[in-house]
N, C-alpha and C positions, 0 to 999 in steps of 0.2 A: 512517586514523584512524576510531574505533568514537565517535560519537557520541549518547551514549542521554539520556535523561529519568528522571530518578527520584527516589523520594521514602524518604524516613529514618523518617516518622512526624514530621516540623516541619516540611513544605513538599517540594514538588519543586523541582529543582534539574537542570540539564546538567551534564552528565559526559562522561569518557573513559574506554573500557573500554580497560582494560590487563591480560589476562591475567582475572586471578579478583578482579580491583579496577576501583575506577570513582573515578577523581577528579575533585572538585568544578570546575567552570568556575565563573569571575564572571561572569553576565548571559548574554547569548545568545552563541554559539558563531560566528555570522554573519561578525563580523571577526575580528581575530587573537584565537588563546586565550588566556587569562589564566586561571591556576591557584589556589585560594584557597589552595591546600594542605591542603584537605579530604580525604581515603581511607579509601574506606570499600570491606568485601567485596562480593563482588559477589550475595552471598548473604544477605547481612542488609539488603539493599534493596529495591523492591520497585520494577520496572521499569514505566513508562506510557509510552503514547506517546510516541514522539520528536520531534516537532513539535504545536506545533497549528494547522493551516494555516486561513487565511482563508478559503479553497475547495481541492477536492479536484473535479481535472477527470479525467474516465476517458474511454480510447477502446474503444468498441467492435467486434468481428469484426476485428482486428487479428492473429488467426493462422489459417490458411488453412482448417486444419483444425477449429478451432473454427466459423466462420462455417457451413462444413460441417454439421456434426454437429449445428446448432440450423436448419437446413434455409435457410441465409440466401447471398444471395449477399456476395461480397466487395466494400467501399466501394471506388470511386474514390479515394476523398480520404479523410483521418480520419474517423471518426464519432465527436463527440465527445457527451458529457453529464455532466451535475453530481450531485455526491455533498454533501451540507450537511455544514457543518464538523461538526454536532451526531452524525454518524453515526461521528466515528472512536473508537475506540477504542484502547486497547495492549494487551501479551502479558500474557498470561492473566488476562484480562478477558473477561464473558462475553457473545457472542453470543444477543441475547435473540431471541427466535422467537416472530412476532407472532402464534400459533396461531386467535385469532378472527379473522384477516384475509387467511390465508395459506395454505395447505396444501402448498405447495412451496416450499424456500428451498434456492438450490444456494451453494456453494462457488463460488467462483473465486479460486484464485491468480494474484499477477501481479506481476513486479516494478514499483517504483512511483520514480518521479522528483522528489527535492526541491530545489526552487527556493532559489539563494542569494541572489541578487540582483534590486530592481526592475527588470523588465526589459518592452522593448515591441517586438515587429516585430525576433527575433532573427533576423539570417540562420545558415540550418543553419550553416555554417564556426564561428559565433562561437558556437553553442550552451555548446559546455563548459564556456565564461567564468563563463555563469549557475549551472550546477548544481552544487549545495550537495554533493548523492551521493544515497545510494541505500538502500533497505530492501525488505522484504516486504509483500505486501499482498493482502486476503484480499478481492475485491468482491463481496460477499454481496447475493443476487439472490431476490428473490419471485417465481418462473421465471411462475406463472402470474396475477401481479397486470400483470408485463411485457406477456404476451401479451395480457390482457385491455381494456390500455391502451395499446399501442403505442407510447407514448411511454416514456422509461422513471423519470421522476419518482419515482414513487410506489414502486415496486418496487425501486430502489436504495438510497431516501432513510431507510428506518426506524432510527432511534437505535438505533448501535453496527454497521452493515453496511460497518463500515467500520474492520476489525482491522490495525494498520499495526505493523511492529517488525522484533528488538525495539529494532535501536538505527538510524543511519544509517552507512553505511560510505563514507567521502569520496574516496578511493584504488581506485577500481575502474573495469576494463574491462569497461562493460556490454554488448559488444556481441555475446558468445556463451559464457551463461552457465545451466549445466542448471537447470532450475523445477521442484521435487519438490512435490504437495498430498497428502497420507495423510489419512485417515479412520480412526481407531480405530487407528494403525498401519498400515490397507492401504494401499499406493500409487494414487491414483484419477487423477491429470495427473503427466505426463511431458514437459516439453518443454526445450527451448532459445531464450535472446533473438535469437540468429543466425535464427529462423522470423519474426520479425516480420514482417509486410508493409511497413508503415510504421518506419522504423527511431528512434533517437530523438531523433537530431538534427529528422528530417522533424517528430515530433511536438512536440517542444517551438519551433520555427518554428512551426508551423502554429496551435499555440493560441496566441501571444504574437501573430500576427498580427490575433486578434479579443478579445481580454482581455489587460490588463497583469496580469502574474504580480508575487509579492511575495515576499521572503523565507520561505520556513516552508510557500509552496504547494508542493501535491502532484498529480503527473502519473502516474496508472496506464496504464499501455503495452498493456493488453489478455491475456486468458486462453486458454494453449494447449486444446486438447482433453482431453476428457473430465470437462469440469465434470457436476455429478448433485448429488442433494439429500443435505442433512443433517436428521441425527433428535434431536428434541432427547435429550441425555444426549450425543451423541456429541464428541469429541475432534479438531479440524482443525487442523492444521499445515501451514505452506507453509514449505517450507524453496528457500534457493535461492544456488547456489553462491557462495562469497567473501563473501557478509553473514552467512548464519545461518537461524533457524526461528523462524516464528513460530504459535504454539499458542497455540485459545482454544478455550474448550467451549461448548458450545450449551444453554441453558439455556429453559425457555417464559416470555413475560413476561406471561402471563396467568397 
């Protein structure tokens, strides 16, 4: 089941995508669905966000070859860090490009983990109890505000680095699934979820072990190879097997 966010022009509302339709849910999608009997096209709507999560935890250097190519070694353990809820946004919403702050902002696609259930201290076995499903997610990076601060606060946290869509797909086997990210149309990451290091059982255990997760939170799994910057004007898309593509353009917000 295609779980999206969207809005008529009289409020957003949860939906089901069916086809080239989307109908109305009563209240949150969380428990059982309940249908108002609302349908509308899927084209006279205007898709945002599919959650708004309380927090939005990322794991970092989580594919081998990534860790690699930004010249790092690979964690032991997850590496995790926080994304502010203020930074998510949905499909085709635009990434603003903090240009007086910033001279490098990369892309990263990643598949991302929605939380269904309060949950605290999952053992991996019981993971799948909690997860709601699944969507795209774009971790948008200030590559040299990161380096400059080593922590990475500041460099992931800027409003809107944080493009999530377009909908959630509840019904899927995430555990080897191709991750396409284009630029303008060119293909710039190529990977698969079967490269994880950390799989996602491990990761959703490991952060529920130091943070209660909630309904609506969002777990990003980490970004294959070949992350690189975007300009602003350009066009990024992460598409990724069994859910979909999500596409936002890059705008300056100065």
């Amino acid at each position: 089941m295609r779980i999206a966010r969207f809005s008529t022009g009289e409020g957003v509302s949860f939906g089901v995508v069916e086809g080239d339709f989307i109908s109305t849910v009563a209240g949150h999608p969380f428990n059982q669905i309940q249908f108002t009997g609302e349908r509308f096209p899927l084209a006279e709507v205007r898709l945002v966000a599919p959650m708004l999560p309380s927090k939005v935890v990322a794991i970092g250097r989580n594919y081998a070859e990534h860790a690699a190519e930004l010249g790092n070694e690979v964690p032991e353990e997850p590496l995790i860090f926080m994304k502010p809820s203020t930074s998510v946004i949905g499909p085709g919403e635009s990434i603003a490009y903090p240009t007086s702050l910033s001279q490098r902002v990369d892309f990263e696609g990643e598949l991302a983990v929605v939380i269904g259930r309060l949950c605290r201290e999952v053992p991996a076995e019981r993971v799948k109890d909690v997860i709601f499903g699944y969507t795209c997610a774009n971790d948008v990076t200030a590559r040299d505000l990161q380096k400059k601060d080593v922590q990475f606060t500041r460099a992931k946290g800027f409003d809107t680095f944080c493009p999530i869509g377009p909908w959630i797909e509840t019904d899927l086997d995430p555990s080897d699934l191709a991750l396409t990210t284009t630029v303008n149309g060119d293909v710039r990451q190529s990977g698969r979820t079967s490269q994880l290091i950390h799989d996602i059982p491990a990761l959703v255990s490991y952060v529920s072990a130091v943070m209660t997760l909630i309904p609506g939170d969002v777990i990003l799994t980490g970004t294959p190879a070949g992350v690189g910057p975007m300009e602003v004007g350009d066009e990024v898309s992460v598409g990724i097997e069994g859910i979909g593509t999500l596409t936002n353009k890059v705008v300056s917000r100065d």
